[in-house]
DSSP file (Angstrom, degrees, kcal/mol; ACC not computed):
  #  RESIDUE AA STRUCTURE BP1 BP2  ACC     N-H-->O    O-->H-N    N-H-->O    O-->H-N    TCO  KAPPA ALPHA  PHI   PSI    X-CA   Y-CA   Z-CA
    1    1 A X              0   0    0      0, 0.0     2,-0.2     0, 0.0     0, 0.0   0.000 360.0 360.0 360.0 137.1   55.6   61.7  111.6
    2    2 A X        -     0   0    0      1,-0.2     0, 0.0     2,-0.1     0, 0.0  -0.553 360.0-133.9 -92.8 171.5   56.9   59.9  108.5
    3    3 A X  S    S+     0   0    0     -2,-0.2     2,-0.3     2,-0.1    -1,-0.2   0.662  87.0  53.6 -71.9 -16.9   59.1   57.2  109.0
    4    4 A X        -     0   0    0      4,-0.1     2,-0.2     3,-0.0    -2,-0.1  -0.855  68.9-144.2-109.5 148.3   61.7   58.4  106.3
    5    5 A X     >  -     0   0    0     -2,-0.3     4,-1.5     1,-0.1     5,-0.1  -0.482  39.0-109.1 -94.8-173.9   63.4   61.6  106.1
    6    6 A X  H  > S+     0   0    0     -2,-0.2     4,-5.0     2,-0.2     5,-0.4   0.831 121.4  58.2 -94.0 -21.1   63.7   62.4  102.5
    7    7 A X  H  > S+     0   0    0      2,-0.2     4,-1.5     3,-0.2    -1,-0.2   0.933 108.3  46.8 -34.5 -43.5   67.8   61.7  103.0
    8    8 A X  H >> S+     0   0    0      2,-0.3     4,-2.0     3,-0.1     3,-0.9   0.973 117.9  44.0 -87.8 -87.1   66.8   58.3  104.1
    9    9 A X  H 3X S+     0   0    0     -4,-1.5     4,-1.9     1,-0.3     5,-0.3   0.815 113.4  49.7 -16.2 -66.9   64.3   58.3  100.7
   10   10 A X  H >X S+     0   0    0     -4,-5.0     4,-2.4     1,-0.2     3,-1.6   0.955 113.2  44.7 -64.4 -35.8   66.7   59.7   98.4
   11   11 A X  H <X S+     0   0    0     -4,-1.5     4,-3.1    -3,-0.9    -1,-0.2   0.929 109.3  57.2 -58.3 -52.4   69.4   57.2   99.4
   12   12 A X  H 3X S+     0   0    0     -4,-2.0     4,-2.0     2,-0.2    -1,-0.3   0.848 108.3  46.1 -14.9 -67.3   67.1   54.7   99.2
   13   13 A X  H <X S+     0   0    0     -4,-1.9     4,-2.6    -3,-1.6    -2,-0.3   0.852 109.7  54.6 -72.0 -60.7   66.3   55.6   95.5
   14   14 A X  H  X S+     0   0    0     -4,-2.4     4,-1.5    -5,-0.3    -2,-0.2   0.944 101.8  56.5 -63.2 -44.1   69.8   55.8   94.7
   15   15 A X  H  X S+     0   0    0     -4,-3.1     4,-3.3     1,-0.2    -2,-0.2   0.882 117.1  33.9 -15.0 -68.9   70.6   52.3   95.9
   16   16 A X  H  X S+     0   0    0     -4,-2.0     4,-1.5     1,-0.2    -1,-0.2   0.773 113.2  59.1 -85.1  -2.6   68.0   50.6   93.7
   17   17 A X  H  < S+     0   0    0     -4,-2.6    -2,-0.2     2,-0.2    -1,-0.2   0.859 112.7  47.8 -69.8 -31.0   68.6   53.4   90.7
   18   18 A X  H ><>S+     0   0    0     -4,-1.5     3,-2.7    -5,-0.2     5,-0.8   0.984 119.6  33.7 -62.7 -87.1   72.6   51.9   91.0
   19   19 A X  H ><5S+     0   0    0     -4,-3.3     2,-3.9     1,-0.3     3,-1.7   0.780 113.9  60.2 -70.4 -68.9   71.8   48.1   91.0
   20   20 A X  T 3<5S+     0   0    0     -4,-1.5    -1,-0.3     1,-0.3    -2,-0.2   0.424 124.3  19.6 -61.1  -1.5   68.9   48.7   88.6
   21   21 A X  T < 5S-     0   0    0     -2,-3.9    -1,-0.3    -3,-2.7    -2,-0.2   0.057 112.9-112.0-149.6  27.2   71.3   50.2   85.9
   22   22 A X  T < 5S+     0   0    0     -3,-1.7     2,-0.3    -4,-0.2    -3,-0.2   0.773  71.7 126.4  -3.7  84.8   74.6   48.6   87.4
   23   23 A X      < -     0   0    0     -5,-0.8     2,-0.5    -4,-0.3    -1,-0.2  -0.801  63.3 -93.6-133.1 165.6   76.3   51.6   88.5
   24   24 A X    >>  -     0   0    0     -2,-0.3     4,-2.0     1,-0.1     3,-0.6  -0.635  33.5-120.7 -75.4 125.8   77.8   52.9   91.7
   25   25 A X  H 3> S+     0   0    0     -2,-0.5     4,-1.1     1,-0.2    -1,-0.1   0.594 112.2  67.3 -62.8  17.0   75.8   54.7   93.6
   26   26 A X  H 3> S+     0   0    0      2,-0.2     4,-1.0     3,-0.1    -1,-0.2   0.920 109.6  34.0 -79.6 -64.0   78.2   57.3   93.3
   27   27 A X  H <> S+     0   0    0     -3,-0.6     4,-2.2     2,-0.3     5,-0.2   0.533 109.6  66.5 -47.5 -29.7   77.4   57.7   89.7
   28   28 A X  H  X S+     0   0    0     -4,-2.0     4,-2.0     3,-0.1    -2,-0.2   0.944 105.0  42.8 -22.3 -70.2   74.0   56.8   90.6
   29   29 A X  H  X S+     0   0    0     -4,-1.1     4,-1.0    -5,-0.3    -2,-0.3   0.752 113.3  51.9 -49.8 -55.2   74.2   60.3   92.5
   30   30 A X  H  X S+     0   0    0     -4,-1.0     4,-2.5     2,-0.2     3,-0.4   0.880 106.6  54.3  28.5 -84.8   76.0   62.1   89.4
   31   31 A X  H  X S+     0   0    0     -4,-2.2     4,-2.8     1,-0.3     5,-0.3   0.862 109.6  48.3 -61.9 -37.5   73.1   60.7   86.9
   32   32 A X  H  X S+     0   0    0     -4,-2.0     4,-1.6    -5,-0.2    -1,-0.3   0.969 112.9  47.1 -76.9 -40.9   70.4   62.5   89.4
   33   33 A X  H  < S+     0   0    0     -4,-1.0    -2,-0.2    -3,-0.4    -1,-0.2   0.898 116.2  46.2 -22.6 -56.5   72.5   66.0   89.5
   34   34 A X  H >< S+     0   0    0     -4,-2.5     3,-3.8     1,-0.3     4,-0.4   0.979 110.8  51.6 -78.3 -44.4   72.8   66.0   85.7
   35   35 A X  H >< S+     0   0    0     -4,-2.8     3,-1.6     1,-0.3    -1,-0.3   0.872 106.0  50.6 -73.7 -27.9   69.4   65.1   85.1
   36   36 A X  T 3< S+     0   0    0     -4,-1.6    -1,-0.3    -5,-0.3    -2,-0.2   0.534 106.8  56.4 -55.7  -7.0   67.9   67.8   87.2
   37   37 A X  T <  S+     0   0    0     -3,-3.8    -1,-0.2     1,-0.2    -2,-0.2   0.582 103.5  62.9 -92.5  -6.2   70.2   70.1   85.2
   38   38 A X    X>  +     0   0    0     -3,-1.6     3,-3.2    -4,-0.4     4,-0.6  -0.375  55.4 163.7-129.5  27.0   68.3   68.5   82.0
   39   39 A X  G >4 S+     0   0    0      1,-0.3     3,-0.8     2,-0.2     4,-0.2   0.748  72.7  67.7 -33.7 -24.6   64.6   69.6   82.3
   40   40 A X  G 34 S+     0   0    0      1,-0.2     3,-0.4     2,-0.1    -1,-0.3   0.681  99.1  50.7 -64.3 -27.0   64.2   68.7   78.6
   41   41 A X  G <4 S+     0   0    0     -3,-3.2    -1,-0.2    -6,-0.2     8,-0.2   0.429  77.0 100.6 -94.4   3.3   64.7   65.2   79.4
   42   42 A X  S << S+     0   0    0     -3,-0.8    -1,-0.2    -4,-0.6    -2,-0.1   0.671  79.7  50.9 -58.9 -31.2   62.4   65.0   81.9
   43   43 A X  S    S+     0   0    0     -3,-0.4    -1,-0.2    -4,-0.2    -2,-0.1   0.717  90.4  99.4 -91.5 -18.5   59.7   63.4   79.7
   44   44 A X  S    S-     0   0    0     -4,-0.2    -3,-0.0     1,-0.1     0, 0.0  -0.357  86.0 -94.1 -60.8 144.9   61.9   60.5   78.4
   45   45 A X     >  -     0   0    0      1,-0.1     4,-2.8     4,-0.0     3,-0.2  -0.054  34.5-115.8 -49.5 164.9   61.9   57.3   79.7
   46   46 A X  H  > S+     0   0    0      1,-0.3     4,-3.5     2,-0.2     5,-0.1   0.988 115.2  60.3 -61.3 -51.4   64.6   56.6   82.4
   47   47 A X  H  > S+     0   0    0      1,-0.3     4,-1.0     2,-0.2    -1,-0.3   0.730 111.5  39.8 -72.4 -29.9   66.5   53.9   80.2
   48   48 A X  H  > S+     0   0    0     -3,-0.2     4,-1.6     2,-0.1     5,-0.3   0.949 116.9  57.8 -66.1 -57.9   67.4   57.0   77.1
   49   49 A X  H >X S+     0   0    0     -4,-2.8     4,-2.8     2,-0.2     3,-1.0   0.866 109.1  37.9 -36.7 -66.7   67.9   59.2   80.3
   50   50 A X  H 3X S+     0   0    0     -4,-3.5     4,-2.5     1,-0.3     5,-0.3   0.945 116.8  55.2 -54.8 -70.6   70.7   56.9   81.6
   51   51 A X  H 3< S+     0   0    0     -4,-1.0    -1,-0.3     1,-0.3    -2,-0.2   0.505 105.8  47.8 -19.3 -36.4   72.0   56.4   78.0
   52   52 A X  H XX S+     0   0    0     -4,-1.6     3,-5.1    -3,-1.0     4,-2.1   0.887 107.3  61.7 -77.4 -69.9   72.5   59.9   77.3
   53   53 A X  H 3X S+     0   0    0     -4,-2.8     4,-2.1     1,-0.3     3,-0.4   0.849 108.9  39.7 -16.1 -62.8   74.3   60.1   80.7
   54   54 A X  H 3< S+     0   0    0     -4,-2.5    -1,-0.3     1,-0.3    -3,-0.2   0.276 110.1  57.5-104.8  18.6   76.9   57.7   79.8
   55   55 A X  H <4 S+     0   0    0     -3,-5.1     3,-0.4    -5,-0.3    -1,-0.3   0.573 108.7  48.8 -78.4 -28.5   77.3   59.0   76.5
   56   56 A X  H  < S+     0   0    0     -4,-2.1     2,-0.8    -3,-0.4    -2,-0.3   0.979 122.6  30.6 -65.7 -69.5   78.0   62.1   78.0
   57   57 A X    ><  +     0   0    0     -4,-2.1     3,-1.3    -5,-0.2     4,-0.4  -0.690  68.5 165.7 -95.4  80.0   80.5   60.8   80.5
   58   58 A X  G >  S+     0   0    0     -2,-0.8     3,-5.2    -3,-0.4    -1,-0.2   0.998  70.2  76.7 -36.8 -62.6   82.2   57.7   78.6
   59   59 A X  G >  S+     0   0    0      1,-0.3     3,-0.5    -3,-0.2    -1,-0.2   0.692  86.9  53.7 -53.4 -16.3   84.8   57.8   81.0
   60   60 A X  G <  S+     0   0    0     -3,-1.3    -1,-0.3     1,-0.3    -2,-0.2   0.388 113.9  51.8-100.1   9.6   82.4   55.9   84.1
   61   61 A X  G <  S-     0   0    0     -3,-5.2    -1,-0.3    -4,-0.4    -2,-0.1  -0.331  81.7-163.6 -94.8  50.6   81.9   53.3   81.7
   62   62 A X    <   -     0   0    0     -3,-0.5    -3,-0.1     1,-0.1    -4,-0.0  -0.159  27.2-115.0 -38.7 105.9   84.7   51.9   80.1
   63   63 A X              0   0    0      1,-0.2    -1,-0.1     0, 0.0    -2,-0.0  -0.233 360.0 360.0  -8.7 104.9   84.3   49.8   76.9
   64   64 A X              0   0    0     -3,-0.1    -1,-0.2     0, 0.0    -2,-0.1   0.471 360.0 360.0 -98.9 360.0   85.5   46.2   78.0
């Protein structure tokens, strides 16, 4: 029996995907939706992945 469900896993995942790209995991959660909608982007590294993301939605970044 494993010790994680895969709930437990993805949450997990989103946690350090959040602080690793200092985002909410809310937008964390977002960026994994959209990129599963994105199969074309599948072979880029993570760090264009994210970058396209938040060109795409501006608005969960603000310019300070």
């Amino acid at each position: 029996m494993p010790a994680y469900t895969n709930d437990h896993l993805s949450l997990d995942h989103l946690e350090k995907l959040a602080e690793r790209f200092s985002m909410s995991t809310q937008d964390a959660a977002k960026f994994m939706l959209w990129s599963r909608q994105m199969p074309w982007l599948a072979d880029k590294p993570i760090q264009q992945r994210i970058a396209k993301f938040r060109e795409l939605h501006p608005l969960a970044w603000p310019e300070f």
